[in-house]
C-alpha positions in Angstrom: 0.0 0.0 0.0 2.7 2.6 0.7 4.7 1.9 -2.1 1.8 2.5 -4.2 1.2 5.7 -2.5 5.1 6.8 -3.0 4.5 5.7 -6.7 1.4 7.2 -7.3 2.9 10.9 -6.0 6.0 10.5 -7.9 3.5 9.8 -10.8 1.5 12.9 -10.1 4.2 15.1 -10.2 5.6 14.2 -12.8 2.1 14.9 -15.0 2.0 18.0 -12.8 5.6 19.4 -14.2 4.8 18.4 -17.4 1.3 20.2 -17.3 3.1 23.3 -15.6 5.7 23.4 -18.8 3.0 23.3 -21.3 1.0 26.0 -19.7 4.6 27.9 -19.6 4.9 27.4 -23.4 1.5 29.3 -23.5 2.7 31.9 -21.7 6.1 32.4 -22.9 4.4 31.9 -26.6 2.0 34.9 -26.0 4.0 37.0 -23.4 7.9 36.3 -24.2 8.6 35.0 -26.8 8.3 38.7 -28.9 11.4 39.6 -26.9 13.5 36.3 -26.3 14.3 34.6 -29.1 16.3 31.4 -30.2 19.4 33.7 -30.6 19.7 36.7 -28.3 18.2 40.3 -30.3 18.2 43.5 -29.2 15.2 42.8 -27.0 16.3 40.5 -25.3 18.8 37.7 -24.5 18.2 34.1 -25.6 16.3 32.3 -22.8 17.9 28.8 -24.2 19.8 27.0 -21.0 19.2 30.2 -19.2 18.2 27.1 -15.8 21.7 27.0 -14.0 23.2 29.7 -16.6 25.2 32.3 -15.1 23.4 35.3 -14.7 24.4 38.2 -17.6 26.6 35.6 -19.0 25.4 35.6 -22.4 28.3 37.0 -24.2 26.2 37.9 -27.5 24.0 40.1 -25.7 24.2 43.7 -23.9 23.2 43.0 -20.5 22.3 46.2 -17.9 25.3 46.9 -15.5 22.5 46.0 -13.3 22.6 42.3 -14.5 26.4 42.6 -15.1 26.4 43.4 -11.3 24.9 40.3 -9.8 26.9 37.3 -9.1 25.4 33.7 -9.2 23.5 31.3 -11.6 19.6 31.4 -12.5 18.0 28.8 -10.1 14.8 28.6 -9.9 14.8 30.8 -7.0 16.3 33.5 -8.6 14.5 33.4 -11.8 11.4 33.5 -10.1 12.8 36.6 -7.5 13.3 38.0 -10.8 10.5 37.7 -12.8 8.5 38.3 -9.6 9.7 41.7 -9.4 12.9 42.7 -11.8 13.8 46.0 -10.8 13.9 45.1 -7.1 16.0 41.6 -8.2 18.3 44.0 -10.5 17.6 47.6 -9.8 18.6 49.7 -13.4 17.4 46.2 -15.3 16.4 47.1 -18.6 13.1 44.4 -18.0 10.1 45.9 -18.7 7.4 43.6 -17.1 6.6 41.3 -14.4 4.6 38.1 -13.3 2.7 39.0 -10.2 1.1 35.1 -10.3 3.2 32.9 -8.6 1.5 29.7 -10.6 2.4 31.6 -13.8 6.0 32.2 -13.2 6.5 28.5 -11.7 5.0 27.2 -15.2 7.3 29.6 -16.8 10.3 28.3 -15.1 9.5 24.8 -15.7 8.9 25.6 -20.0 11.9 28.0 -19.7 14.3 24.1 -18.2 13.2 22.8 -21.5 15.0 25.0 -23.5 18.2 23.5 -24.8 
């Protein structure tokens, strides 16, 4: 019985990342993706690998001194701090919008690991 249970939650979450990527492809189709491209623009830097990337480490993009400025990787944690709220994450970022829905920025995080 328990090792059903243990299976049956492992089971759930896996449908429940992949349900929060798809929904994140939504979002990043209809909100994102004008910006961040397969290849960095000047919009926007290319969100491919971005999970565990170094932060402004793109070297064929302009990052903010903001960006330049911060040390460390994009985790999950800080992605979502940043697209939560950029200019508090990076004040002087040159991000113009946020995701105030915690749900919507999770499923954005887990679409955005996909990208390789």
């Amino acid at each position: 019985m328990f090792r059903a249970l243990v299976l049956g939650s492992i089971s759930l979450l896996a449908l429940t990342s992949g349900a929060a990527a798809a929904d994140g492809q939504k979002i990043f189709q209809l909100q994102c993706k004008t910006c961040h491209l397969q290849k960095s623009s000047l919009s926007g830097p290319s969100l491919v690998g971005v999970s565990k990337r170094a932060i402004a480490a793109l070297p064929d993009y302009a990052f903010s001194e903001a960006l330049k400025g911060k040390s460390g990787t994009w985790t999950d944690e800080n992605l979502d701090a940043f697209m939560s709220a950029p200019k508090k994450f990076a004040p002087g970022t040159r991000m113009p919008g946020s995701w105030p829905v915690a749900a919507d920025r999770a499923a954005l995080i887990a679409y955005m690991k996909t990208l390789n």
